[in-house]
C-alpha positions as CSV (number, residue, x, y, z in Angstrom):
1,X,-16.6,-46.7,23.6
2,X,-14.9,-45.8,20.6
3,X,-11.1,-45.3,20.7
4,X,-9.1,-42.4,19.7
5,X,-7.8,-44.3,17.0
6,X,-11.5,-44.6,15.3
7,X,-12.1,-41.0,16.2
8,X,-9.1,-39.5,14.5
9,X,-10.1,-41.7,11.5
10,X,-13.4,-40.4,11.1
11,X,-12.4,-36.9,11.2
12,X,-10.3,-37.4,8.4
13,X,-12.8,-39.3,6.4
14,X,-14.9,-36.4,7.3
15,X,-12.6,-34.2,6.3
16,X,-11.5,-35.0,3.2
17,X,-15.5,-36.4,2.3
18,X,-16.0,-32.4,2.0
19,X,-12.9,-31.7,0.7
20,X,-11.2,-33.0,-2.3
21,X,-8.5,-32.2,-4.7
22,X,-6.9,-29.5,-2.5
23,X,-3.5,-28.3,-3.7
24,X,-1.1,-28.8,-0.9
25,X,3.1,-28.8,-0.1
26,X,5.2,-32.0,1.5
27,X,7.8,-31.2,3.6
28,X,9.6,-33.2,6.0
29,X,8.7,-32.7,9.8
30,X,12.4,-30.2,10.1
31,X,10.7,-28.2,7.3
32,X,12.5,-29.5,4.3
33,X,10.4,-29.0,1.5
34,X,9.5,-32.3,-1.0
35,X,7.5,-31.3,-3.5
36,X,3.7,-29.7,-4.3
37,X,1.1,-32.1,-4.6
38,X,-2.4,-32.3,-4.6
39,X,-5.1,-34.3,-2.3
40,X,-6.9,-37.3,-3.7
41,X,-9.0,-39.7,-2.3
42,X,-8.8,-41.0,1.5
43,X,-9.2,-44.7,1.9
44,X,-10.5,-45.3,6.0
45,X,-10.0,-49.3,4.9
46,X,-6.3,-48.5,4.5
47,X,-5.7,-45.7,6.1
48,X,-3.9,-43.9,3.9
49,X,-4.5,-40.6,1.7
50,X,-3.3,-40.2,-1.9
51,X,-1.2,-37.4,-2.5
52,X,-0.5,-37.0,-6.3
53,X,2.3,-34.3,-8.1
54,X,1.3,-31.3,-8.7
55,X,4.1,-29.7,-10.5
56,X,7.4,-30.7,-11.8
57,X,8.5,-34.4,-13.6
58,X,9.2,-36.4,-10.1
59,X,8.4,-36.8,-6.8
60,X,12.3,-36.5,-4.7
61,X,14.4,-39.4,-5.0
62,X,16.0,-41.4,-2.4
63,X,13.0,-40.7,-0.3
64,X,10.9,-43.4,0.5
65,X,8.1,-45.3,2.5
66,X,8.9,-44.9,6.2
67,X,10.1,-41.4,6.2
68,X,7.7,-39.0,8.6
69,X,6.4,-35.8,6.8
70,X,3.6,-33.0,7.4
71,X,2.0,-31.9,4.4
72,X,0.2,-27.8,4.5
73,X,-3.1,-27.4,3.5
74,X,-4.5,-24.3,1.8
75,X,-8.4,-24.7,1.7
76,X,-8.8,-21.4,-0.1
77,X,-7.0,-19.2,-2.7
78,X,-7.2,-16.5,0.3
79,X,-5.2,-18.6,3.1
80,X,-7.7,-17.8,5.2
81,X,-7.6,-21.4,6.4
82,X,-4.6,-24.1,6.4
83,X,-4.7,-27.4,8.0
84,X,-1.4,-29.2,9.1
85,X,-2.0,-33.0,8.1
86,X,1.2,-35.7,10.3
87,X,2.0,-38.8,8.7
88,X,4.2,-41.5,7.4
89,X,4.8,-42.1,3.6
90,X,3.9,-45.3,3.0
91,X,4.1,-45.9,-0.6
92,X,6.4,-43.8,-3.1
93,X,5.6,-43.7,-6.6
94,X,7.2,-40.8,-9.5
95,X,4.3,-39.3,-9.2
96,X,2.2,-39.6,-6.3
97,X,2.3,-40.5,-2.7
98,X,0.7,-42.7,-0.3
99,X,0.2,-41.6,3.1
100,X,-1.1,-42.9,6.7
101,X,-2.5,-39.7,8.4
102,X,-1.6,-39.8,12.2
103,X,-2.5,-36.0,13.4
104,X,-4.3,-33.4,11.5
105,X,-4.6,-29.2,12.9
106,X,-6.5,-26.5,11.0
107,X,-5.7,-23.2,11.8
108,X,-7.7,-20.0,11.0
109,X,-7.0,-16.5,10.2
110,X,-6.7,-15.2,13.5
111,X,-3.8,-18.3,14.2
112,X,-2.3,-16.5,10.6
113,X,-2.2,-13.0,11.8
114,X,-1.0,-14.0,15.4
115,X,2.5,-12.2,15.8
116,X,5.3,-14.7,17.0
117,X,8.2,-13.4,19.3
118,X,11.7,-14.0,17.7
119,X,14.7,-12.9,17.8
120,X,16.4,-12.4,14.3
121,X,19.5,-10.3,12.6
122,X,19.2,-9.9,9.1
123,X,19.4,-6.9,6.2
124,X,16.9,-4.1,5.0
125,X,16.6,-1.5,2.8
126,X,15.1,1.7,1.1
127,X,13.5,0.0,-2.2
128,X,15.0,3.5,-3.9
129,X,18.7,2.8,-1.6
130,X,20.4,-0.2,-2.7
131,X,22.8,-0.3,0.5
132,X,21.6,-2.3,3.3
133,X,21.1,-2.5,6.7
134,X,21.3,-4.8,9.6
135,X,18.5,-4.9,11.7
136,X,16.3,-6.7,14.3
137,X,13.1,-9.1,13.6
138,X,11.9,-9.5,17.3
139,X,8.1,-11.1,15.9
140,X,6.5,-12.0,12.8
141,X,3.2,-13.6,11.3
142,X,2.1,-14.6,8.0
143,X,1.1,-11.1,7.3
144,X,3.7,-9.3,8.5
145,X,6.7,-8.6,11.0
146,X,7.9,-6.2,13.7
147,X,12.0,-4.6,13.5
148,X,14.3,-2.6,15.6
149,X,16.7,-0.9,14.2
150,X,18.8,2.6,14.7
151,X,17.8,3.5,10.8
152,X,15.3,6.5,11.0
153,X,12.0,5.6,8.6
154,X,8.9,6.9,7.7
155,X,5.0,5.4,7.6
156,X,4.8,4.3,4.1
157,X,8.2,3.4,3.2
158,X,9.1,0.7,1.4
159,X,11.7,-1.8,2.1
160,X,13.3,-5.1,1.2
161,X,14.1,-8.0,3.5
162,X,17.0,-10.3,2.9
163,X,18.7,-13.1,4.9
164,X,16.2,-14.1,7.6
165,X,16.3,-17.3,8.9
166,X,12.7,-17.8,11.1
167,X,14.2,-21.8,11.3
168,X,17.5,-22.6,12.5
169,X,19.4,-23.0,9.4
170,X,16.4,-22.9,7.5
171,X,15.5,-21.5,4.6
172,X,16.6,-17.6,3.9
173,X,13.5,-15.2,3.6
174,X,13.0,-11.9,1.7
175,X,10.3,-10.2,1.9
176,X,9.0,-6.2,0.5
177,X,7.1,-5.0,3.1
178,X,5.4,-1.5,3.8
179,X,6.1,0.2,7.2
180,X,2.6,0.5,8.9
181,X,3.4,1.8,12.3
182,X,6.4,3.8,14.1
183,X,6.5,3.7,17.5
184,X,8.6,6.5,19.6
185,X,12.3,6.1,19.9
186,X,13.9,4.0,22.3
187,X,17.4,3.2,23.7
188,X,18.9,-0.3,23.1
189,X,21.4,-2.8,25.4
190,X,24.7,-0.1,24.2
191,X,22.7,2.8,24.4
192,X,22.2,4.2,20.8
193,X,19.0,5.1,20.0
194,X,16.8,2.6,18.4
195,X,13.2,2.7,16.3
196,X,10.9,-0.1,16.8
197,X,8.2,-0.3,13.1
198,X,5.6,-2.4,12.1
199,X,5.9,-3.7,8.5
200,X,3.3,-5.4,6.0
201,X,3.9,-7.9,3.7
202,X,3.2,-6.9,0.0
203,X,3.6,-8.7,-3.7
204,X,4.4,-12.1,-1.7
205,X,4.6,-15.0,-4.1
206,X,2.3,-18.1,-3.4
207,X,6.3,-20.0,-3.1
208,X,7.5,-17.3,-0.5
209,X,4.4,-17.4,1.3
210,X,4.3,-21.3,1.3
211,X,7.8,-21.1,2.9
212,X,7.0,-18.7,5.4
213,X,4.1,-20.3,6.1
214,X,5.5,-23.7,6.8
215,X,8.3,-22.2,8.9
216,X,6.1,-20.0,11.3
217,X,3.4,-22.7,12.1
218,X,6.6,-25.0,12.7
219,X,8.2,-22.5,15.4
220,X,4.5,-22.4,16.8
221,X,4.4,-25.9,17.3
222,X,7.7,-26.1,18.9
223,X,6.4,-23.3,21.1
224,X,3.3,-24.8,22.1
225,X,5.4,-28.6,22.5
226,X,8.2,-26.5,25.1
227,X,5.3,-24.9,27.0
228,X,3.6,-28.6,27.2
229,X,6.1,-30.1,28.6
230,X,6.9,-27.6,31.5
């Protein structure tokens, strides 16, 4: 019988037998990001995947072999596919890593565009209105978010996110996002009247979008961990 150890091996031999050279960012597991690399080769005698820098002079110093990361996955210039690859540096070099793989996850589009529940205060406003706003995230995806707010808006506005932090004191998004949807008007907890819209991302940067995308697949993690262990 082989063992689950063997199993997980061969799926990422198989894995990165098909794919190779796949740009990719290292973070540590709380979401602190390392630096962009690239894949290189797996070696199944050692265990261990070659991660190489992508951009900048140096991989971050005073981290070493023994620290735990996840490193995110973009199998296509789209993001229609990422993959979540656990592991351990093992070997730290200026410009490349060594690391032993010990979970891999691949989510699709439909895991991309699945809207998160939260519960978020930061600042909007009109692209043409430079004075701001606070309002309320209560979900948000990769593509896009849902706010409450008592600021009246229309289908096709414009407007600029500032100051939301999806991880506890994480990294501070902004986003420009389109307002898709409006629904009716509702009454909050202190009774003032409230609208509820649903906004589209536009003109994200491959960096924002990295960031966001690292911090909502971690808050869906620690989702699907909480409900496991009920």
């Amino acid at each position: 019988m082989t063992s689950k150890t063997d199993e997980f091996v061969k799926d990422v031999r198989t894995f990165f037998s098909e794919h190779s050279d796949l740009r990719c960012e290292v973070m540590t597991l709380d979401n602190i990001f390392l630096f962009p690399g690239i894949t290189r080769q797996y070696d199944p005698d050692s265990d261990t995947l070659r991660i190489d820098l992508r951009r900048g002079e140096t991989t971050p110093a005073g981290t070493g072999a023994g620290v735990r990361i996840k490193i995110q996955i973009k199998l296509s210039s789209s993001q229609q596919e990422i993959v979540l690859l656990y592991g351990t540096a093992v070997h730290c070099e200026r410009t490349y890593w060594d690391i032993m793989p010990e979970k891999i996850d691949y989510f699709t589009e439909d895991r991309m565009n699945f809207r998160l529940s939260v519960d978020i205060e930061g600042q909007i406003k009109r692209e043409s209105n430079p004075a701001g706003v606070w309002c309320r995230l209560f979900n948000i995806s990769l593509t896009g978010a849902g706010i409450q707010l008592t600021e009246d808006y229309n289908v096709g506005e414009i407007l600029i996110f500032s100051g939301f932090q999806i991880v506890k004191d994480g990294f501070s998004h902004s986003f420009r996002a389109e307002i898709v949807r409006k629904d009716r008007p509702d009454t909050d907890e202190e009774g003032r009247v409230c609208y509820r819209y649903g906004c589209k991302f536009i003109d994200m940067d491959e960096r924002k979008r990295d960031i966001l995308c690292r911090d909502v697949f971690s808050l869906q993690a620690q989702g699907m961990r909480e409900k496991n262990s009920l």
